[in-house]
VMD Tcl script that draws the C-alpha trace (Angstrom):
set ca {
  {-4.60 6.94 -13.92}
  {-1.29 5.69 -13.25}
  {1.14 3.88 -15.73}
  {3.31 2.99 -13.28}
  {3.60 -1.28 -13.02}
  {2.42 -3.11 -10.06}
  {4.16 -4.69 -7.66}
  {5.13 -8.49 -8.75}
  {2.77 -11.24 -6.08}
  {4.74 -11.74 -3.08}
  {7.59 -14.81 -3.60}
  {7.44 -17.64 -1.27}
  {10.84 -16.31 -0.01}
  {8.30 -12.98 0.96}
  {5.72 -15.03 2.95}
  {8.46 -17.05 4.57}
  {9.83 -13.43 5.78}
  {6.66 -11.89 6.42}
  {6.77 -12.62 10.46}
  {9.67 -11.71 10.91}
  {10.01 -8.32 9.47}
  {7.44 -7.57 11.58}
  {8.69 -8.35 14.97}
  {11.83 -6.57 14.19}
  {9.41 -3.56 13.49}
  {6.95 -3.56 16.30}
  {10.13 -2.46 18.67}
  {10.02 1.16 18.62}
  {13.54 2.83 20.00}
  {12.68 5.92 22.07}
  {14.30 8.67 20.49}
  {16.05 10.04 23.65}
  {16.99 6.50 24.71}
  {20.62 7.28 22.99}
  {22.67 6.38 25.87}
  {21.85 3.38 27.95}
  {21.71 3.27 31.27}
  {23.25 1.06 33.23}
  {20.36 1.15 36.03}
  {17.54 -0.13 34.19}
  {15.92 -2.96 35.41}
  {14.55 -6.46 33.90}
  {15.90 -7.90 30.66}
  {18.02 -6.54 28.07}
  {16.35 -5.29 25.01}
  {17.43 -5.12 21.56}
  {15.01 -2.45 20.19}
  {16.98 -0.89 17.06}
  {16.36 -4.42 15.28}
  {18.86 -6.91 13.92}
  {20.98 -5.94 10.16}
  {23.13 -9.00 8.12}
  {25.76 -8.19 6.15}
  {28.51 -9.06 3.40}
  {26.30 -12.46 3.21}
  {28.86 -15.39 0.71}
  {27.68 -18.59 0.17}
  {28.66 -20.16 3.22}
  {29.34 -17.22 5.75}
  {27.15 -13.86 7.45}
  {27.35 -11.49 10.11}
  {24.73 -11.05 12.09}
  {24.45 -7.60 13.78}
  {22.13 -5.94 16.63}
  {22.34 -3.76 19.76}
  {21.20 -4.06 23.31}
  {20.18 -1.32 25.80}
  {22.51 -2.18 28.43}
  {25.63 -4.38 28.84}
  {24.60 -8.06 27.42}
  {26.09 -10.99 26.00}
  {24.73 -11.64 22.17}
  {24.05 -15.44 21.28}
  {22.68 -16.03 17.81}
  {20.54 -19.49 16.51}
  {19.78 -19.89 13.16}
  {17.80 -22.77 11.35}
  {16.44 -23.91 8.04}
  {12.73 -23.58 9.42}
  {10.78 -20.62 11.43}
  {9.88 -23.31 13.97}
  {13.88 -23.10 14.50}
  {13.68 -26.86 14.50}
  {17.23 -28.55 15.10}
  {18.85 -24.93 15.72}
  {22.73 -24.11 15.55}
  {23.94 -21.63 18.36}
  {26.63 -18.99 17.57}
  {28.06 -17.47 20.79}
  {28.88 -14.13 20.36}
  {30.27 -10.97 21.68}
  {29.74 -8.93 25.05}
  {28.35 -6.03 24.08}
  {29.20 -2.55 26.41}
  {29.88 0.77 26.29}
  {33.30 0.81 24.48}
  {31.29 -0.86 21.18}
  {28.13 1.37 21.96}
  {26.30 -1.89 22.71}
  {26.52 -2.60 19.51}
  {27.70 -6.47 18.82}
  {28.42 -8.17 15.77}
  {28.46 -12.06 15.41}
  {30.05 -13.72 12.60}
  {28.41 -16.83 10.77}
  {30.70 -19.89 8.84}
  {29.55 -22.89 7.16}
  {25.86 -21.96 6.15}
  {24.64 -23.89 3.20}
  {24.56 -22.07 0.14}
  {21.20 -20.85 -1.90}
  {19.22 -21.58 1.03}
  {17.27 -19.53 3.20}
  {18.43 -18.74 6.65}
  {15.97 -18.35 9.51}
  {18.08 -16.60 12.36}
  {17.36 -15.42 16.23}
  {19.60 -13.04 18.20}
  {18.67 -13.31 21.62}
  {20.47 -10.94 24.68}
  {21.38 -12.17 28.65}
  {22.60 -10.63 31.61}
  {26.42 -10.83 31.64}
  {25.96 -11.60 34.77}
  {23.05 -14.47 34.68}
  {22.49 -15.96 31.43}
  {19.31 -16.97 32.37}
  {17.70 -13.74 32.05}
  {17.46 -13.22 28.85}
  {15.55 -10.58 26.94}
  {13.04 -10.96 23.89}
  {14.44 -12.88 21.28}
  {13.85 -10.39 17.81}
  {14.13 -12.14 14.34}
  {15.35 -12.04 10.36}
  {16.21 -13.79 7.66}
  {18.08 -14.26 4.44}
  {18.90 -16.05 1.62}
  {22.74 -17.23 1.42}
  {24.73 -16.69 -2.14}
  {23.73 -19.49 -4.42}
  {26.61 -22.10 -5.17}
  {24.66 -22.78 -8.66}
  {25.09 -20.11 -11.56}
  {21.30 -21.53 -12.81}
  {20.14 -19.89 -9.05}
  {20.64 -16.36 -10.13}
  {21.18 -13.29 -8.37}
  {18.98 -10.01 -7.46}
  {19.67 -7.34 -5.66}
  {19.01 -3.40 -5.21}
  {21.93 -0.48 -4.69}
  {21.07 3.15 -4.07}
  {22.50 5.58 -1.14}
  {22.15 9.04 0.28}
  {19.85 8.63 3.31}
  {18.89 11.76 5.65}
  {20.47 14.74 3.40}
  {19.80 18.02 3.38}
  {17.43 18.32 6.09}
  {15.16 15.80 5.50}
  {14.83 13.42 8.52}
  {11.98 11.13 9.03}
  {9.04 12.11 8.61}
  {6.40 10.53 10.25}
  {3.61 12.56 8.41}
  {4.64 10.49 5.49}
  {5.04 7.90 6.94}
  {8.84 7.62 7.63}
  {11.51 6.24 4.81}
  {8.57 4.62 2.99}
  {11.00 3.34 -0.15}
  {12.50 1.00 2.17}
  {8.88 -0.89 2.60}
  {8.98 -0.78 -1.39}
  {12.47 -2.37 -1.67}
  {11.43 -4.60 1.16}
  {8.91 -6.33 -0.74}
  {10.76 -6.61 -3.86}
  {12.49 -9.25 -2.05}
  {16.07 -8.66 -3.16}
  {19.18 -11.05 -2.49}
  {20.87 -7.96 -1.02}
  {21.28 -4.34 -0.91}
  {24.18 -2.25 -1.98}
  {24.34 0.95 -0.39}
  {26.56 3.08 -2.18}
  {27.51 5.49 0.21}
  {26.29 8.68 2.31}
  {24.34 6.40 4.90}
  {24.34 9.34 6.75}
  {24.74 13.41 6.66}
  {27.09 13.96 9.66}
  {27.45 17.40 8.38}
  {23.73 18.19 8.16}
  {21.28 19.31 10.92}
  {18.11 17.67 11.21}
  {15.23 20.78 12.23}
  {11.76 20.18 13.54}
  {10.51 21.27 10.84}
  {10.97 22.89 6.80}
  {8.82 24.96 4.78}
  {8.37 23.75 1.34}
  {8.31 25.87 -1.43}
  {5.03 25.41 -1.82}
  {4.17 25.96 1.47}
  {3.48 22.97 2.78}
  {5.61 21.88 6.12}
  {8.10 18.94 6.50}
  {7.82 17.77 9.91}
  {11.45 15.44 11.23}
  {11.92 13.19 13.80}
  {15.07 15.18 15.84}
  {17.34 14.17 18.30}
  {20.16 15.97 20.02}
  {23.16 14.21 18.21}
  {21.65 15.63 14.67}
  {20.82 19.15 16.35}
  {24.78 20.12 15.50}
  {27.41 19.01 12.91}
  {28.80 15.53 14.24}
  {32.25 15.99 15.81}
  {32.76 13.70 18.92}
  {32.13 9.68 18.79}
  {29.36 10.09 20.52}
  {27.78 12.44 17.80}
  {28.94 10.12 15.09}
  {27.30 7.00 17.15}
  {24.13 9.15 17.05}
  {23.85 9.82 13.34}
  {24.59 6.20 12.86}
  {21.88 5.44 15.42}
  {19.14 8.13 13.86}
  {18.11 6.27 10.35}
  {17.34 3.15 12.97}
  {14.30 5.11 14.27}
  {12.17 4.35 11.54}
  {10.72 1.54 11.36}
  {10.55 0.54 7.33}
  {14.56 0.54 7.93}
  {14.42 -1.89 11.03}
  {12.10 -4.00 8.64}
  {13.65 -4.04 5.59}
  {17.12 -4.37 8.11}
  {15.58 -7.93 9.08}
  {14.75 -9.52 5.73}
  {17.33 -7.81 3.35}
  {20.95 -7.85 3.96}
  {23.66 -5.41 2.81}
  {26.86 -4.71 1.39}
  {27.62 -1.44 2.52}
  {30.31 1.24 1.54}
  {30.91 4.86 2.96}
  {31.30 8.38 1.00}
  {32.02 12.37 3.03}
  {29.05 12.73 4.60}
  {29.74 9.82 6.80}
  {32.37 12.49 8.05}
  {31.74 15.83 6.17}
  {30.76 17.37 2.85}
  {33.94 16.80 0.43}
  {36.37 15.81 2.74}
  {39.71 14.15 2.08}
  {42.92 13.07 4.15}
  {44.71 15.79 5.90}
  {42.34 18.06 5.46}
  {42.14 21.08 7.48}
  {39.00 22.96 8.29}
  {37.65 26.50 8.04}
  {34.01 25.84 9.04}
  {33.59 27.72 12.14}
  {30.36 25.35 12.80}
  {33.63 22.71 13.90}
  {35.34 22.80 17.16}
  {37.73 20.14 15.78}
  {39.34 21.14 12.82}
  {41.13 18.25 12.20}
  {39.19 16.00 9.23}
  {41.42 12.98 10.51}
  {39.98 12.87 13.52}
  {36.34 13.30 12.76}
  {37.16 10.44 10.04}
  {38.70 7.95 12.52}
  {35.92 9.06 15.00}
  {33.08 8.28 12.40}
  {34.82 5.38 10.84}
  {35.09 3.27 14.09}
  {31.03 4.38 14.60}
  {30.69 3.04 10.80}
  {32.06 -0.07 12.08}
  {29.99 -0.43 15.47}
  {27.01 -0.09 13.62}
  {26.95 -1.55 10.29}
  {27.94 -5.72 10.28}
  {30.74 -4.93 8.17}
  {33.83 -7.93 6.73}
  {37.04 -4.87 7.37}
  {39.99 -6.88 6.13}
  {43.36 -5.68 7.12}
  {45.52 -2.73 5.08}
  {49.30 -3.68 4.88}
  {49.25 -1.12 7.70}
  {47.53 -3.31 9.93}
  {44.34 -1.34 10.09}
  {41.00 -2.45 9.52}
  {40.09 -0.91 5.75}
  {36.75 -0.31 3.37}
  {37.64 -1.94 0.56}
  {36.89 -5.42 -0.10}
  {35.23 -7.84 -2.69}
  {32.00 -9.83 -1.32}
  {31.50 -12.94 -3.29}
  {28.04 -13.54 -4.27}
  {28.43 -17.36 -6.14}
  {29.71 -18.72 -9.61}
  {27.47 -14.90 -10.97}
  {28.98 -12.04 -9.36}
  {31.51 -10.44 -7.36}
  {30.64 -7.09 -6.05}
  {34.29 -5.13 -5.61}
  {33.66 -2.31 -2.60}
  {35.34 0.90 -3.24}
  {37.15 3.42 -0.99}
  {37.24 6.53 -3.14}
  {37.10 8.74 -0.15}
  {40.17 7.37 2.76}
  {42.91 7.52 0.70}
  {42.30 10.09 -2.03}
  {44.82 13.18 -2.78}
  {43.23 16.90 -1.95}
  {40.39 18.38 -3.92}
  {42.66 20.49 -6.65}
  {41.53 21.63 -10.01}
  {42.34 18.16 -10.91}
  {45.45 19.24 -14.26}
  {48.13 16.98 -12.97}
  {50.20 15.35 -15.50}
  {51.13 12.91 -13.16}
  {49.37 11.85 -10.23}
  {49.69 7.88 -8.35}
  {47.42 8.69 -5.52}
  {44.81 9.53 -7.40}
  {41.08 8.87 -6.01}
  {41.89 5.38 -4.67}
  {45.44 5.62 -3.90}
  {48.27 3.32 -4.79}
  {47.81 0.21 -2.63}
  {43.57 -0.25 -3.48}
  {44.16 0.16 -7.14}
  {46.84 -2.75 -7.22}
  {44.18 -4.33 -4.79}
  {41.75 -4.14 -7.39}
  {43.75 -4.43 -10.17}
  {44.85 -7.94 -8.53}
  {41.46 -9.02 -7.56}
  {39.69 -8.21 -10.83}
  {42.03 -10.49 -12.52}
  {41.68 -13.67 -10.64}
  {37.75 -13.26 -10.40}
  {36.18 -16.05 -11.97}
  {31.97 -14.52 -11.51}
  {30.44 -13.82 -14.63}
  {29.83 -10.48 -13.62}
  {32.03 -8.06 -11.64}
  {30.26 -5.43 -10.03}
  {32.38 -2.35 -9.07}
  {30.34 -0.54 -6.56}
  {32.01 3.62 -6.20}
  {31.13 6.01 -3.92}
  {31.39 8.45 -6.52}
  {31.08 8.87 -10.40}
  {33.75 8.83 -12.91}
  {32.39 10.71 -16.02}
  {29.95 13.58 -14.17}
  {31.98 16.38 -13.40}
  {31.24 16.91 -9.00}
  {32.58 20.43 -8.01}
  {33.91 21.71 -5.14}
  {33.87 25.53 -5.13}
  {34.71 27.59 -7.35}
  {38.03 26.27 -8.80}
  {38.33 22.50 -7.12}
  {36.38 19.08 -8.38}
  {35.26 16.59 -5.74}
  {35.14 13.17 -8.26}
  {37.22 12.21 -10.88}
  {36.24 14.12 -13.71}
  {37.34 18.22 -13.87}
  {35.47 19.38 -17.11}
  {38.64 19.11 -19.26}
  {37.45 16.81 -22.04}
  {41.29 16.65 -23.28}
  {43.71 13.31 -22.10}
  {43.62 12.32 -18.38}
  {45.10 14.25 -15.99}
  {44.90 14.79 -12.30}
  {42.55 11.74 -10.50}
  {41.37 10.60 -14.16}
  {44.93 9.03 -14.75}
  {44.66 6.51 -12.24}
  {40.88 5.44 -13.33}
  {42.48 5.31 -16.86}
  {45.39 2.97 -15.75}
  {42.43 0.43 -14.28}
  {40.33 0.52 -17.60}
  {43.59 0.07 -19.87}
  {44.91 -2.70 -17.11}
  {41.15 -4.40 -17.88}
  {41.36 -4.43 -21.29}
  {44.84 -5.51 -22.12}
  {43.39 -8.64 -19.13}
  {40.46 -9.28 -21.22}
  {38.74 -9.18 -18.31}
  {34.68 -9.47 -18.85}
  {31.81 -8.52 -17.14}
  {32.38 -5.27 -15.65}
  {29.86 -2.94 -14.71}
  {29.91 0.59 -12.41}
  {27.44 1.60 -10.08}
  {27.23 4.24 -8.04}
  {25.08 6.99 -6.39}
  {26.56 10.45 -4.71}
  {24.63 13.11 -7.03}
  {20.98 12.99 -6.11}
  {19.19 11.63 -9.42}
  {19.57 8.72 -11.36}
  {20.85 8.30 -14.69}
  {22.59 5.68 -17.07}
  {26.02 6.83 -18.62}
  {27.72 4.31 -21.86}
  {31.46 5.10 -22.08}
  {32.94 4.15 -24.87}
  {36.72 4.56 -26.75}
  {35.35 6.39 -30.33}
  {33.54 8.96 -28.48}
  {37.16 9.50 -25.57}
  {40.21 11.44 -25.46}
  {41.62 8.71 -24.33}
  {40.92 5.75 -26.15}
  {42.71 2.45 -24.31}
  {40.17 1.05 -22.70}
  {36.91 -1.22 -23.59}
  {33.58 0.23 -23.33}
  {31.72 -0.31 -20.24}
  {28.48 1.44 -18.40}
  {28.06 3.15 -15.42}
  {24.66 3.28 -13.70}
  {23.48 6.31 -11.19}
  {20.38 5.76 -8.46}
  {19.51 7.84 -5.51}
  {18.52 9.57 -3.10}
  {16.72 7.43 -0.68}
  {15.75 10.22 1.85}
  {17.66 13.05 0.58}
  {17.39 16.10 -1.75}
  {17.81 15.73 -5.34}
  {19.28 17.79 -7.64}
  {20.14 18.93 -11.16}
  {21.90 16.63 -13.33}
  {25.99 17.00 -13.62}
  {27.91 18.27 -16.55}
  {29.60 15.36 -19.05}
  {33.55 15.05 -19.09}
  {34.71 13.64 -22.61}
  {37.94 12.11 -21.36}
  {36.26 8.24 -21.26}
  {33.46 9.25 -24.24}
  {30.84 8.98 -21.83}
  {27.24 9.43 -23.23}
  {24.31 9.91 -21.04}
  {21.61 7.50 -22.27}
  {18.68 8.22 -19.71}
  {18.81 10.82 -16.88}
  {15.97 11.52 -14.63}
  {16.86 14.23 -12.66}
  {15.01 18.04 -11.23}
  {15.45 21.30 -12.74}
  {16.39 23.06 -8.90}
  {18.12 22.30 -5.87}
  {16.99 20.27 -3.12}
  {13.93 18.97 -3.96}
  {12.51 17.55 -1.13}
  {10.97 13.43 -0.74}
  {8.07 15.15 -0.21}
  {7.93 16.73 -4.08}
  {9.72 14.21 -6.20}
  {9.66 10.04 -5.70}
  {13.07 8.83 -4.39}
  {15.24 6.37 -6.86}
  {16.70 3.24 -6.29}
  {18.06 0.47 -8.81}
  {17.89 -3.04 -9.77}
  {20.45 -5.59 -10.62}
  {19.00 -8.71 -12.23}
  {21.11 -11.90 -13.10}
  {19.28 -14.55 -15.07}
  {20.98 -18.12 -13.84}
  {20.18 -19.48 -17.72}
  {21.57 -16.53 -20.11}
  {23.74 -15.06 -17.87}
  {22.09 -11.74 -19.25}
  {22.49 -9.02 -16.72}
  {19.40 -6.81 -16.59}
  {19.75 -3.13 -14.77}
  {16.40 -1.37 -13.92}
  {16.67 2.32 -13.15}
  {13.46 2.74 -10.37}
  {11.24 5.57 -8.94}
  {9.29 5.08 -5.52}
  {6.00 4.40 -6.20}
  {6.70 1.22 -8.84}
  {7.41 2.87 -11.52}
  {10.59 1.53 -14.24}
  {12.20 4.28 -15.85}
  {14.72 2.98 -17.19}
  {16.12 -0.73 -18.42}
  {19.35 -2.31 -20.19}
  {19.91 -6.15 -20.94}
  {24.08 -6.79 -20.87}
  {25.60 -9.91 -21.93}
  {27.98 -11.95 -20.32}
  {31.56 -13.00 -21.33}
  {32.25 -9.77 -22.83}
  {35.26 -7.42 -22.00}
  {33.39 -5.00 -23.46}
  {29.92 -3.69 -24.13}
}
mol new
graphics top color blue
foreach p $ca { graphics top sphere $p radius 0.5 }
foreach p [lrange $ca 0 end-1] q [lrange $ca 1 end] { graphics top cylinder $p $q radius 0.2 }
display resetview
């Protein structure tokens, strides 16, 4: 017998979606149909399924890709019947974008739900036009009594485990698809550029793990078109393409978009790389991030498109996107006394700093790519994160992440709370002042959740510097555990529109609650 809850009934907003998560799920992408070719006849297709993104109150982006050069118009409407339709005109989709096209959305009406079609024509004859495919979503609410929902994890096709069709593919993302979230926060590691996916993998048990393979995750990723690939893989499973077409993201990278650990001016000695250079396998897989994820990339003072942003979800919340991985300092043994680079580098903390301070949500979400507290090695004498296992006063990275908590503090600014994923388990840490070395700062919590289709793995060591205490952890006792062992974790941000309260549930595939903590608003600390 099973303790484990049941599902909540369907919400009208889930029978409104049901169609259409379905037709963007019926399209099945042939695995070797990577690169399309440029003599096929008919219509253009758009079989890898439609994704939304960085969804505000009033604006979307709207993102799909064809199978041959085509020009991308997008209708959306109050109504499935697509009754008195508005038509967004968007990009020509070719080669140099990988097909891929992204359209943006203004002036939607906020809290309601928004029925959308993204149809693809001949460049060359806009009457022949391929099969329309279909989504939906819900804009942010304008009205703090709406409330807000949503889901964050990460850490999707690690370690050798692909999709597995014996299993029935990346079946959590069915299970957060009919949970019927606001939006999804993926935390980082969308994909394992670094990691080959096999035919197969013999448990320890002796059971076999069969993967879906394909030539660009065969090899570690080094050219565009090997990043494009990895991108391209999760898309072959069709839970993702469903849950793709009802749920929208905010999305955020970590290394294995690139490789394991990486950071700025790195220099390899992996003699699986051709290219040694981490800068260029970054720029190649950043511009791939890009093509393939419907992404907002404001501009850096340096004119290039960056990572780091703040997506406005109503009166509630603002979710503040991290980039702890583009413009960190090298992996050291982390003892500086002095160190302004840091994990996030000079110009995103006063970015943050700046933004946190004239955000009026109740809550402020501040989504890393990696944890501060859990101590994330990298060999034998260099940390990865911001912690180093020195539970003294801050040095190296931590000095920077002490800076923002004093800087939030001495603001009185309420409402924070960190999520995060990056270490393969999930797990609730409380960091508070009495417990710290250093002790300028307001208590605040940080909440863990993955893998989605990943290994997971033992449970990090504690660094004392911010007082942090573990409160739950739910994590194995050896390396690597496959999906097919241990249920993959995901968790669950819940905003009541009355209270305020904000409600974090720590969840295991399969239903189950393993974890839950009520926070109330206004506070700087809590």
């Amino acid at each position: 017998m099973s303790n484990r809850p049941p599902f909540p009934p369907p919400a009208r907003r889930s029978v409104l979606r049901g169609s259409l998560a379905v037709s963007a799920a019926l399209a099945v992408p042939a695995v070797g149909s990577a690169a399309p070719a440029f003599a096929l006849s008919g219509r253009p297709r758009a079989e890898w399924g439609v994704q939304v993104g960085d969804v505000t109150s009033s604006s979307a982006l709207v993102w799909v890709r064809s199978d041959r050069p085509a020009r991308m118009t997008v209708e959306t409407s109050a109504t499935e019947s697509f009754r008195r339709a508005r038509t967004w005109h968007g990009p020509l989709v070719g080669p140099g974008t990988d097909f891929t096209g992204t359209t943006p959305l203004y002036g939607l009406p906020p809290g309601e739900q928004v029925h959308y079609r993204v149809t693809l024509a001949d460049p060359h004859d806009p009457r022949r036009t391929g099969k329309p495919v279909y989504g939906t979503f819900r804009t942010a609410p304008a009205r703090r009594r709406d409330g807000v929902r949503f889901l964050w994890s990460g850490d999707i096709a690690g370690q050798g485990w692909g999709i597995n069709p014996d299993i029935g593919g990346y079946v959590v993302y069915d299970e957060m698809r009919r949970l019927d979230p606001d939006f999804f926060l993926c935390s980082g590691d969308n994909i394992y550029a670094d990691g080959v996916i096999e035919p197969s993998v013999t448990l320890p048990d002796g059971r076999v793990w069969r993967n879906v393979t394909t030539e660009e995750k065969a090899k570690v990723a080094e050219t565009l078109a090997e990043y494009r690939g990895n991108f391209r893989y999760n898309l072959l499973d069709h839970n993702l393409r469903a849950f793709n077409a009802q749920v929208p993201s905010i999305v955020q990278w970590d290394d294995h978009e690139v490789r394991n650990n990486w950071y700025p001016g790195q220099i390899l000695d992996d003699t699986r790389y051709t290219e040694k250079n981490v800068d260029v396998l970054a720029a190649r897989s950043m511009r791939a991030f890009r093509e393939y994820f419907p992404v907002s990339t404001p501009q850096s003072r340096s004119g290039e498109g960056r990572m780091h942003r703040v997506v406005r979800h109503g009166p509630l919340l603002d979710v503040f996107v991290l980039d702890m991985r583009s413009f960190r300092n090298a992996n050291s043994p982390g003892r500086q006394p002095d160190d302004t680079t840091g994990i996030l580098g000079a110009e995103q903390l006063t970015w943050l700093k700046h933004e946190l301070s004239r955000s009026r949500a109740v809550w402020k979400v501040i989504a890393a790519d990696m944890p501060l507290g859990l101590v994330v090695t990298d060999g034998a004498t260099d940390f990865e994160a911001v912690a180093q296992g020195d539970p003294g006063k801050p040095l190296g990275r931590e000095l920077q992440i002490a800076e923002l908590l004093r800087f939030v503090k001495h603001r009185r600014i309420t409402g924070t709370v960190w999520l995060t994923a990056d270490v393969h388990y999930t797990s609730a840490q409380h960091y508070a002042p009495e417990r710290a070395a250093f002790k300028d700062f307001a208590p605040f919590w940080e909440f863990v959740s993955g893998p989605l289709a990943a290994g997971q793995f033992q449970a990090n060591d504690l660094d004392a510097t911010f007082g942090p205490d573990r409160v739950f952890v739910r994590a194995p006792d050896r390396a690597n555990v496959s999906p097919m062992e241990a249920p993959q974790y995901f968790g669950e941000v819940d905003i009541d529109g009355d209270s305020g309260e904000l409600t974090v549930r720590l969840r295991a595939q399969g239903g189950s609650v393993l974890f839950t903590k009520v926070l109330q608003p206004g506070r700087v600390g809590q």
